[in-house]
C-alpha positions in Angstrom: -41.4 33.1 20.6 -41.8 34.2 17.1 -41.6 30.4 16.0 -45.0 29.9 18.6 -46.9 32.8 17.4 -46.6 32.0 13.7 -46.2 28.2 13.6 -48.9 27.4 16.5 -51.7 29.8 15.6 -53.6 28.2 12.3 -54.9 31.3 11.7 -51.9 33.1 10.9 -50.7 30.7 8.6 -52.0 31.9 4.9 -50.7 35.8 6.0 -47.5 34.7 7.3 -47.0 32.9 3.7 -47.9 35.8 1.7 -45.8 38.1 3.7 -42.9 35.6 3.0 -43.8 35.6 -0.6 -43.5 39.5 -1.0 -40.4 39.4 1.2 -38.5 36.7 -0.9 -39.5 38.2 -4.4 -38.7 41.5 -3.5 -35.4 40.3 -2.1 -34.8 38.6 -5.5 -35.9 41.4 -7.3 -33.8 44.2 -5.5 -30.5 41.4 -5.8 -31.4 40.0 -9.1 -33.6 42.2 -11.3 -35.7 41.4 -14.1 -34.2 38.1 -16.0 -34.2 37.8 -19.3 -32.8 34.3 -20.0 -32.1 32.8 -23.5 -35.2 31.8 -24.4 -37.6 34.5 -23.5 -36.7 36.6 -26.5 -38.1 33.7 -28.7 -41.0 33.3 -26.4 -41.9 36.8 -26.9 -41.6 37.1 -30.3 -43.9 33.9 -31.0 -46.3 35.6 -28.9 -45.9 38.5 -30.7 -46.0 36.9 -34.3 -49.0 34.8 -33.3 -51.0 37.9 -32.0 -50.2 39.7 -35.0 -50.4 37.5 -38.2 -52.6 34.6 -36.0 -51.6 31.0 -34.9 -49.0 29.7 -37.1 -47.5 26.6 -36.5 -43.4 27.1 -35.5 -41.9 23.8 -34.9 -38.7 24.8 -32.6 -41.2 26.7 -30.4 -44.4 24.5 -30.5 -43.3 22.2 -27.9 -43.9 25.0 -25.3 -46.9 26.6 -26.8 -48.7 27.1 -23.1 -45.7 29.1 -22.0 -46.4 31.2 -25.4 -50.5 31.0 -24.4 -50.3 32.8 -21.6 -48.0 35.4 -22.7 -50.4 35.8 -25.3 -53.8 35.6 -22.8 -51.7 38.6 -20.3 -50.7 40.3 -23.1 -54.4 40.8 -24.4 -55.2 42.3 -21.1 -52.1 44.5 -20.8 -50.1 44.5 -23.8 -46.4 45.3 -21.8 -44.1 43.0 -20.5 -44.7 44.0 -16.9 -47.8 42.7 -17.0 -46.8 38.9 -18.2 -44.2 39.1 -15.2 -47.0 40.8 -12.6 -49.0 38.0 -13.6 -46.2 35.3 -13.2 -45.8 36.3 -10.0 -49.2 36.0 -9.0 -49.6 32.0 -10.7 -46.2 31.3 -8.2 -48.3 32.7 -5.3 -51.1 30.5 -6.2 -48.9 27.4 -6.5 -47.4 28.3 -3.2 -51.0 28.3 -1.5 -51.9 25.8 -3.5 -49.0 23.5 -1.9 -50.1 24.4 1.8 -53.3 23.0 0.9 -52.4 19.8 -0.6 -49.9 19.5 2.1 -52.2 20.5 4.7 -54.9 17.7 3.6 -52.2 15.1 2.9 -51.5 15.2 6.2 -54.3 16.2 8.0 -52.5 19.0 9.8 -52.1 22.5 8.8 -48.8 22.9 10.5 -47.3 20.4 8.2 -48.4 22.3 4.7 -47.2 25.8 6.6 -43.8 23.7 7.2 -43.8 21.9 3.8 -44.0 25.7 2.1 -41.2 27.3 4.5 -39.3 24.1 3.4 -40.4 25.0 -0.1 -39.6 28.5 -0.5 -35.8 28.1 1.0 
């Protein structure tokens, strides 16, 4: 029934993928918490050398500079580092939608891109 309602009604297809965004990252969040991996205190503290004494060039940390770009673009909006993870999650909600698209005009068929995301996201 559920399968029907959601799968077979086109309509419901970008809500039902948002809802299942939230759902997963809060499920993450609440089991996993915020991650702070090896390299995101270097990340950060480019950013932060870079805002404060301007662009510099740091050859260990170059290779990644757009990672260090947009830390440094979310971070002139909102200085804090729950705004460069606020605004992480909202680029992974734009790739997933941006996935049902391309999937959906690949194959001419919107329940294939709302398929190819559920596929996607587990």
């Amino acid at each position: 029934m559920l399968r029907k309602l959601i799968i077979g009604k086109e309509t419901y297809h970008l809500p039902a993928l948002i809802f299942l965004f939230a759902v997963l990252n809060s499920l993450l969040y609440w089991k996993l918490g915020i991650r702070i991996v090896n390299d995101s205190p270097r990340f950060l503290q480019y950013a932060s050398n870079i805002i404060e004494k301007g662009f510099y060039f740091d050859h260990h940390e170059f290779w990644y500079f757009t990672y260090t770009a947009f830390m440094i673009s979310i971070r002139f909006v909102h200085d804090s580092i729950a705004a460069v993870i606020i605004a992480q999650y909202i680029l992974s909600l734009l790739g997933l939608l941006s996935l049902y698209y391309a999937a959906s005009r690949l194959s001419e068929s919107k329940k294939a891109g709302f398929t190819t995301c559920i596929r996607f996201s587990f």
